[in-house]
C-alpha positions in Angstrom: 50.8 -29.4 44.2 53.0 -29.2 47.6 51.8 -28.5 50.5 53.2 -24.9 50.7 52.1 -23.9 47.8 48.3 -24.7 48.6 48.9 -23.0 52.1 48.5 -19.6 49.8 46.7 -21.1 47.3 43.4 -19.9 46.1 42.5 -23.3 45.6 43.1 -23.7 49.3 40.2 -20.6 50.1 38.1 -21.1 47.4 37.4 -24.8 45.8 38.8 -27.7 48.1 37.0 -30.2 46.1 38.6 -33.9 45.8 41.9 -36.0 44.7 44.3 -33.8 46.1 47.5 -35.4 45.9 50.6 -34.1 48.1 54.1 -35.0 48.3 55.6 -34.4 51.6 59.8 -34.0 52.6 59.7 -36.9 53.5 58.8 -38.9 50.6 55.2 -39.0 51.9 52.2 -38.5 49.7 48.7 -36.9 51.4 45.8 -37.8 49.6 42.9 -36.2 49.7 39.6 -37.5 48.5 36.3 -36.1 49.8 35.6 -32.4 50.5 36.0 -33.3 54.5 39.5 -34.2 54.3 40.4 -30.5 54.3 39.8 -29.5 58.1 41.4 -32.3 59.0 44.6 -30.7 56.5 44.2 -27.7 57.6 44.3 -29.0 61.6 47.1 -31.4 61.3 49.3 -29.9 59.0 48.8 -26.5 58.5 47.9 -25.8 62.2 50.0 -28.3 63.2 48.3 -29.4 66.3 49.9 -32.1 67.6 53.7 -31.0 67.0 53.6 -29.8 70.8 52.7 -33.4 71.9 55.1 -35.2 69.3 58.2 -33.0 71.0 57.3 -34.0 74.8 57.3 -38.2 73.8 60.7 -40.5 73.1 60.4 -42.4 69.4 57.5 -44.6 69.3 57.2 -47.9 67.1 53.5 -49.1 67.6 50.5 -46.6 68.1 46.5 -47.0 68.2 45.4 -44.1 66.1 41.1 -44.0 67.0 38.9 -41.8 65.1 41.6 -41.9 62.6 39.0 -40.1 60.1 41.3 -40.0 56.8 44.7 -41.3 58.1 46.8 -37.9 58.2 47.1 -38.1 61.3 49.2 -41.1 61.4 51.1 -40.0 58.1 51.9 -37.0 60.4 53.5 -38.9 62.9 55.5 -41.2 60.1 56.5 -37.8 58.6 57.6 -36.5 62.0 59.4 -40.0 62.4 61.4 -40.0 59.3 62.6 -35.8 59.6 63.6 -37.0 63.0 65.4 -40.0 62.6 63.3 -42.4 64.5 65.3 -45.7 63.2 63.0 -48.4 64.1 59.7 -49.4 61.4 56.8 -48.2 62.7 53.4 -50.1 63.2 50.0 -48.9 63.3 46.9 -49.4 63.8 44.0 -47.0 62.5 40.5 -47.5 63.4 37.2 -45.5 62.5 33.7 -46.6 61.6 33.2 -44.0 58.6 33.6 -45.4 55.5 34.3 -42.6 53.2 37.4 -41.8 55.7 38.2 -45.2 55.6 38.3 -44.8 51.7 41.0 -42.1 51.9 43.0 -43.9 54.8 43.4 -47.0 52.8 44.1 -44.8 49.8 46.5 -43.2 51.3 48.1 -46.2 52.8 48.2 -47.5 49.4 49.9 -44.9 47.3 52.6 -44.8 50.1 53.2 -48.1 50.5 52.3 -48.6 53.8 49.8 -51.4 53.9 52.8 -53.5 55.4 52.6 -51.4 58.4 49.0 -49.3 59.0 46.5 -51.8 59.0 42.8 -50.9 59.0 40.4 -51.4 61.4 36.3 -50.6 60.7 34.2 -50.3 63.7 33.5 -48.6 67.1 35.1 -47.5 70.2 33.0 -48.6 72.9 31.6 -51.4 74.6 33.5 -54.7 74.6 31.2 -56.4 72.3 28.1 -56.1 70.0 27.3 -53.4 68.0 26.6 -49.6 68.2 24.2 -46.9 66.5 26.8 -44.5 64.1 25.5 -41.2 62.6 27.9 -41.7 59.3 28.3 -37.7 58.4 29.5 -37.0 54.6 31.4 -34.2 56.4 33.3 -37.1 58.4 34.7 -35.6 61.5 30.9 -34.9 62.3 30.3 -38.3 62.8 28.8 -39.6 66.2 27.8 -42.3 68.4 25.9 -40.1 70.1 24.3 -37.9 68.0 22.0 -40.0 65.6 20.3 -37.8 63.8 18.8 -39.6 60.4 17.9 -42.8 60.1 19.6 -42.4 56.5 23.1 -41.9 57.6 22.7 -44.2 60.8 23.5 -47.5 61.3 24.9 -50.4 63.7 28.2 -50.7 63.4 30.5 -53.4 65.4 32.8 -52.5 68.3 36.2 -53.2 67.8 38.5 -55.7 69.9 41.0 -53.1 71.4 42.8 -56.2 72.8 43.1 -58.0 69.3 45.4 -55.1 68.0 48.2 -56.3 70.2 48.3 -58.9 67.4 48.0 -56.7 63.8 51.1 -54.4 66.4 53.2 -57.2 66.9 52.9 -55.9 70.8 51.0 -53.4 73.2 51.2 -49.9 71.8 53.4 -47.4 72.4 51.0 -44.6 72.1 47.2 -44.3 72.0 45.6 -41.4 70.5 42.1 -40.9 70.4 40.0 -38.1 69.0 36.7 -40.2 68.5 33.9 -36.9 68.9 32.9 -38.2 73.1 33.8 -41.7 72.6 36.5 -41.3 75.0 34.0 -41.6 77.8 33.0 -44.6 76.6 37.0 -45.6 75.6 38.0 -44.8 79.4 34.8 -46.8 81.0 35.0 -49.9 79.2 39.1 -50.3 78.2 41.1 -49.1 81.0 42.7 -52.3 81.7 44.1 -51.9 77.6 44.8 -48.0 77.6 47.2 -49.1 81.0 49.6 -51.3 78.5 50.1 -48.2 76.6 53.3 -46.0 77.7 51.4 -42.8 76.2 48.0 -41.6 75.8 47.1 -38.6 73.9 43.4 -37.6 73.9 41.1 -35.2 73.0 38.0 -34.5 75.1 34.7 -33.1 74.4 32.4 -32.0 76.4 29.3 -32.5 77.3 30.5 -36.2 77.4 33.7 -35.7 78.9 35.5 -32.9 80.6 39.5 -31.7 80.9 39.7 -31.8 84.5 37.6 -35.3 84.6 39.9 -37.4 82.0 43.0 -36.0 83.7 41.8 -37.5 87.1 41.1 -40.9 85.3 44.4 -40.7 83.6 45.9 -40.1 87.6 43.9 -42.9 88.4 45.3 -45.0 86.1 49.0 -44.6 86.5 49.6 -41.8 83.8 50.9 -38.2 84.2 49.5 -35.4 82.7 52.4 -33.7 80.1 50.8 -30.9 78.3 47.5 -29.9 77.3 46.4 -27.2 74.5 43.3 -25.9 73.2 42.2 -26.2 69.5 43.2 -23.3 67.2 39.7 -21.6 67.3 40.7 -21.4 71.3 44.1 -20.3 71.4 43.0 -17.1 72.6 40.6 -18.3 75.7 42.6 -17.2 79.1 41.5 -20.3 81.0 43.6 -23.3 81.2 43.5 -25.7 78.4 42.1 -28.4 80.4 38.8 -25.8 81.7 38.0 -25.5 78.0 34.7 -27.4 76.3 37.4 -29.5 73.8 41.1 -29.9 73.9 43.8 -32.3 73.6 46.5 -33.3 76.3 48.9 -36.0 76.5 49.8 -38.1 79.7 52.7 -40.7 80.0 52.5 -43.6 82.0 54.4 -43.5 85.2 
């Protein structure tokens, strides 16, 4: 099934059970396995939330993608990269402590051929070392650090090396995105000297843990300028600014 066929699908409203199985343009294949790959679809590429961001930044050839949950968002920004003629081969690295997204990702990265270029990474955002309590959610973009709330579905789970990626990137990162559910207050406190070697950073705040107007000042602080900020879909309609708002994403450059 394409993707604009299931955009009108009743498959789509309806029964979004597992194994979907996408071809893009591109040549790219979205897989879908578990029943909370869908919002992330339906945010990505249907909503097409970051396509504001992707417009504002020059071609990028290494990127950090943290919380990336079930990969699309870095097949989005491959996609983007091949209808837009970015010539140089891309390198990534994706990093999330959920296993059942981490099933998809590699799954994904698999059936496209990718494993060349997106490497895995399981673990943490946070602290520079040691390990971390994880509510692991079925529904995976509810997973938390902060909220644990079953011992069943919690667990310690190892903080990642953000340093050690320079290595899997063959260089600093050109971009850093992070949507990682209120980790970013502990991203920002404990790697700043690592998000600095990055030329972009594109983040999505959530409060109570971290507010708009807060991150941009530690961006400032930091050397980056902010260059947009939007709200999530389900916000569009708010009349504050984006960066007032409980959650939303914004994307600074560094100066």
């Amino acid at each position: 099934m394409s993707l604009a066929r299931l955009k009108t699908s009743i498959a789509w409203k309806v029964f979004p059970w597992t194994n979907f199985n996408f071809k893009l343009a591109s040549g790219l294949r979205l897989c879908l396995r578990n029943r909370g790959d869908f919002p992330i679809l339906q945010e990505i590429f249907m909503e097409q939330s970051y396509a504001p961001f992707l417009r504002d930044i020059a071609p990028v050839r290494r990127w950090v993608d943290l919380g990336c949950n079930c990969g699309l968002f870095s097949l989005y920004l491959e996609d983007w990269a091949r209808q837009h003629g970015w010539k140089d081969e891309r390198r990534a690295c994706l990093v999330d402590a959920n296993r059942l997204a981490l099933a998809s990702t590699r799954d994904s990265i698999a059936r496209n051929d990718l494993g060349s270029q997106f490497h895995v990474v399981e673990g943490l955002v946070g602290v520079k070392t040691g390990t971390m309590g994880f509510f692991e959610s079925k529904s995976t973009y509810k997973s938390s650090v902060f909220e644990l709330k079953s011992k069943e579905k919690s667990r310690q789970v190892p903080v990642v090396d953000l340093a050690s990626l320079h290595e899997k990137l063959g260089g600093p990162p050109d971009l850093v995105k992070a949507d990682i559910e209120g980790a970013e207050k502990l991203l920002f406190e404990h790697w700043p000297e690592w998000l600095q070697t990055s030329r972009y950073l594109l983040v999505e705040w959530h409060e109570p843990h971290m507010k708009g107007r807060d991150l941009d000042a530690i961006c400032s602080r930091l050397g980056f300028r902010l260059v947009a900020a939007y709200p999530p879909a389900y916000l569009k309609n708010d009349s504050r600014p984006a960066l007032d708002l409980p959650i939303g994403s914004a994307l600074w450059e560094r100066q």
